[in-house]
Phi, psi and omega in degrees: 000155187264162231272306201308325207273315161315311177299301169331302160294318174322309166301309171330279217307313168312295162344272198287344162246296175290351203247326171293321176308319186301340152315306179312353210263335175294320167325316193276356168263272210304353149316289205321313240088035169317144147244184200302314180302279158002282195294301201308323191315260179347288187300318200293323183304291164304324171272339151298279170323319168254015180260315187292344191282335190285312187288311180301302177324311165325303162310304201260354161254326144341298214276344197256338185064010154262178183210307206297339177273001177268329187274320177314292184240040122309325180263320177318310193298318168299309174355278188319263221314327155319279183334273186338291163356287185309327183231031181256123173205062170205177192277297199311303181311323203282348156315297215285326195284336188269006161309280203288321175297303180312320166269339166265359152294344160289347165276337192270334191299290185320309206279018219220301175280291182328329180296287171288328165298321174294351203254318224231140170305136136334312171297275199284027182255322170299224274297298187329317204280303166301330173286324162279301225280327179286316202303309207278327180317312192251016161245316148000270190286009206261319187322294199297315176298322196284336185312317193307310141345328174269320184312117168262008176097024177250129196271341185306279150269026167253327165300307185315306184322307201310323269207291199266346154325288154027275208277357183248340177277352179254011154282315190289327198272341156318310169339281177292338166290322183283327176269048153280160153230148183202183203234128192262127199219068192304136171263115152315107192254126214235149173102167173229149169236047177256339161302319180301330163277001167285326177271028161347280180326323174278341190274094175292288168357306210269322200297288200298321158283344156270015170257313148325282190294317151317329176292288173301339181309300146021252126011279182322281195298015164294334191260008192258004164277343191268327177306269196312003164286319172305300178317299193277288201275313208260313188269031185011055155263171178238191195321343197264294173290352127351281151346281226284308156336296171290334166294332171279001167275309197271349152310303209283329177302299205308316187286316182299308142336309177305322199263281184309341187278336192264010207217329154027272191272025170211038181223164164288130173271314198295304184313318165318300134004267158323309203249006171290306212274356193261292137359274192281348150314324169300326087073288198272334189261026180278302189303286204310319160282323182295163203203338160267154183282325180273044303143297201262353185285283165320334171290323188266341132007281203287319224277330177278000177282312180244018148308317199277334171301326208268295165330302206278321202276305182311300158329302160315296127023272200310316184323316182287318185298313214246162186293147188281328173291007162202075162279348184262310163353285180311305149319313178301303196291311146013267184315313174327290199307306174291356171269346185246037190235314169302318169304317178270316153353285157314306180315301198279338162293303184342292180289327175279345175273324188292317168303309172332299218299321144350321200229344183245192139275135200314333184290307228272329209254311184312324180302296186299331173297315174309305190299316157351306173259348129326303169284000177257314175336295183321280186317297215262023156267348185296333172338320187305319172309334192275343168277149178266148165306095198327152180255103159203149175261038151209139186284174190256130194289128183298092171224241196310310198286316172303320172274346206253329189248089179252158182286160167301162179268121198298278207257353156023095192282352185258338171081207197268094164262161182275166173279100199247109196305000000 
């Protein structure tokens, strides 16, 4: 078989098990019986981990110049960890183990695009990139409807379907990893990168939009404990209507993509920008108010229209900000920043809801916490107004680095998961 054609399934295959399951996981500590400290634990963990994990991974594959023995037994290791997963019933076990998935999925991430840059020509690897990335967008959701089918309302074994499709789909892809062939190449890694972060300050572009998005990053993840609490305790759905959610996130990201991916490069981005992040503030008082399922339906709508908004344009963006001889550099620190900004951020909604909750009734603790991060949401999208538009005479085309740096999911029924390669 040819890489490519490997590389194609492989993704497909990772889609329709790991990348569906990770909708359940946050809904599913609160089943166990999470309280708001619990879910801030559970997001904050993962997402530190899997943004801080990516700069190690990074490194040691780089110094080593292979990517396959890192994607093998990297998906063996998830394999197990999928599993586990699957029989874990308690809050605490399911923070460590999805703790430990989050971070050898930063192993699978790096080595997975570096993997594909090395496989695909610079002319054809965004198409190339788009063609997997849709294909895996619409095995996803075909996962989550067929799951539904399976579900019998017991969240124990229904979760395992989910939970253990997973843990099999990162088996197959061992597999499929081991018949990769590929050319071995050690890189040397040079530079520090801690000077590139002393000179920040001078990149005004670069300077003023990681200051902005860490700022709203805050913010974002404060809300993300609060979602699947809403989802589970306050509207009581369950796992099906879950499911059913997230395909109307991810229906609505794939047509907007579409639309938006042909029209990009021939608009002002910064204003766009603006009013994406200005948008998606709203987010939380959508949780906060809404009271029908189809109520929520229409949110995660909104919320994958201009998520998908948000992917195309902010990317394309970053692309344009940063040197092209150090873009991966560059990226890094991006993520660095945003795992230890998520990391505090979930922490602080987590607590800031278990504090509400003392004194309030979980809907009345729910609100406020929602109004709370709306106003902070708000308050730091005007940050935005500061960016400008790059003086260059062409955009930089959506390809490796534009799929390797995605945003957390806005609206999320999971609060914020990850993308699982």
């Amino acid at each position: 078989m040819l890489n490519k054609t490997i590389l194609t399934i492989r993704s497909i295959v990772i889609a329709v098990g790991a990348t569906a399951a990770s909708s359940f996981v946050g809904v599913y500590g609160v089943f166990l019986g999470s309280t708001a400290i619990d879910m801030g634990w559970l997001q904050s963990t993962a997402n530190a981990l899997g943004n801080g994990g990516q700069l190690l991974w990074g490194r040691i594959s780089d110094r080593i110049g292979a990517r396959r023995p890192f994607l093998v037994i990297g998906s063996l290791i998830l394999a197990f960890l999928w599993y586990f997963l699957g029989v874990v019933r308690t809050p605490i076990g399911l923070i460590v183990v999805y703790a430990l998935v989050s971070f050898f999925a930063a192993m699978i991430t790096v080595n997975w695009f570096s993997l594909i840059a090395d496989e695909t020509e610079s002319n054809v690897r965004g198409r190339f990139l788009a063609i997997i990335n849709n294909l895996s967008s619409v095995g996803t959701l075909v996962s989550l409807l067929v799951m539904t089918f399976f579900f019998s309302g017991h969240v124990n074994s229904d979760i395992s379907i989910a939970f253990f499709a997973a843990a099999g789909s990162y088996l197959i892809s061992a597999l499929l990893m081991g018949r990769i062939k590929e050319t071995r190449h050690s890189t040397k890694v040079v530079g520090s990168l801690l000077k590139t972060m002393k000179g920040l300050r001078k990149d005004r572009l670069f300077f003023n939009y990681l200051i902005a998005m860490n700022t709203q990053g805050f913010f974002w993840s404060m809300a993300w404990p609060m979602f699947p609490i809403t989802m589970v305790l306050v509207m009581k759905f369950t796992l099906s209507q879950v499911a059913y959610l997230t395909v109307s996130n991810i229906g609505s990201t794939i047509v907007i993509q579409f639309i938006l991916g042909r029209v990009t490069d021939k608009i002002q981005r910064p204003p766009l920008i603006f009013l994406n992040r200005i948008l998606l503030s709203g987010i939380p008082l959508f949780y906060a108010f809404s009271r029908t399922f189809p109520a929520f339906v229409l949110l995660e709508v909104y919320s994958g229209l201009i998520g998908g908004i948000q992917n195309i344009v902010m990317n394309s963006y970053v692309l344009d900000i940063v040197p092209q001889k150090q873009r991966a550099e560059y990226l890094s620190i991006i993520n660095g920043f945003n795992g230890i900004v998520y990391l505090v951020g979930a922490l602080t909604g987590g607590y800031l809801l278990s504090y509400l909750m003392t004194g309030l009734p979980l809907y009345e603790a729910l609100l406020y916490g929602y109004l709370i991060v709306f106003a902070g949401r708000f308050l730091s999208s005007l940050l935005f107004l500061r960016l400008k538009e790059p003086d260059v005479r062409g955009r930089a085309p959506l390809q490796l680095y534009a799929l390797l740096f995605r945003l957390k999911p806005p609206g999320s029924p999971s609060g914020g998961t990850m993308r699982f390669r």
